[in-house]
N, C-alpha and C positions, 0 to 999 in steps of 0.2 A: 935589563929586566931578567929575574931569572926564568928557568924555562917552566918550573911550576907552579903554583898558583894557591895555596890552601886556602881558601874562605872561611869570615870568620863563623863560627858554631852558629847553627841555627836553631829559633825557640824549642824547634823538637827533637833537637840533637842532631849531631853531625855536622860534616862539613863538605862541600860542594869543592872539587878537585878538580883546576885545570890545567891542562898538558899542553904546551907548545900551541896556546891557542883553543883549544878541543877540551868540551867539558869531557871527563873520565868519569864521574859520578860524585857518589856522595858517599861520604869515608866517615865511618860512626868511632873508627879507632885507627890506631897507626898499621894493625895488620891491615887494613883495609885498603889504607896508603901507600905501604908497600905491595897491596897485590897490584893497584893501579902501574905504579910506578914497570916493576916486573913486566906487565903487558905492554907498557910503552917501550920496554929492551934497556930497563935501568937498573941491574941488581946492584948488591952489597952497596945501599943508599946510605948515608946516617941522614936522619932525620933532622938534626939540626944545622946541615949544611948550606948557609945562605946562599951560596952563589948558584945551588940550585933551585932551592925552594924557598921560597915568599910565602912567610905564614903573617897572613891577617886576621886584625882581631884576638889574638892569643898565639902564645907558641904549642909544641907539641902535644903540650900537657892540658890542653884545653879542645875538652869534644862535648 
């Protein structure tokens, strides 16, 4: 399983982010994503690298 988690968008936008277990919050965009990501001690991410992140519901392009 990968260690993050994107949910898929919610009716009033955004998306609920979880780390290693631990909600990180709710990411209305990809900076948002990447700031989670950054707190958890994860720079220079790509966003579409599966074996990290589990995007449900839509891929990156979907908030």
């Amino acid at each position: 399983m990968a260690a993050v988690i994107v949910h898929p968008p919610s009716p009033e936008g955004g998306r609920r982010v979880t780390i290693r277990g631990e909600a990180a919050g709710l990411a209305r965009g990809p900076e948002d994503l990447l700031e989670f990501l950054r707190r958890a001690g994860a720079e220079d991410v790509a966003l579409d690298d599966r074996e990290l992140i589990e995007w449900r519901g839509g891929g990156p392009d979907a908030w």
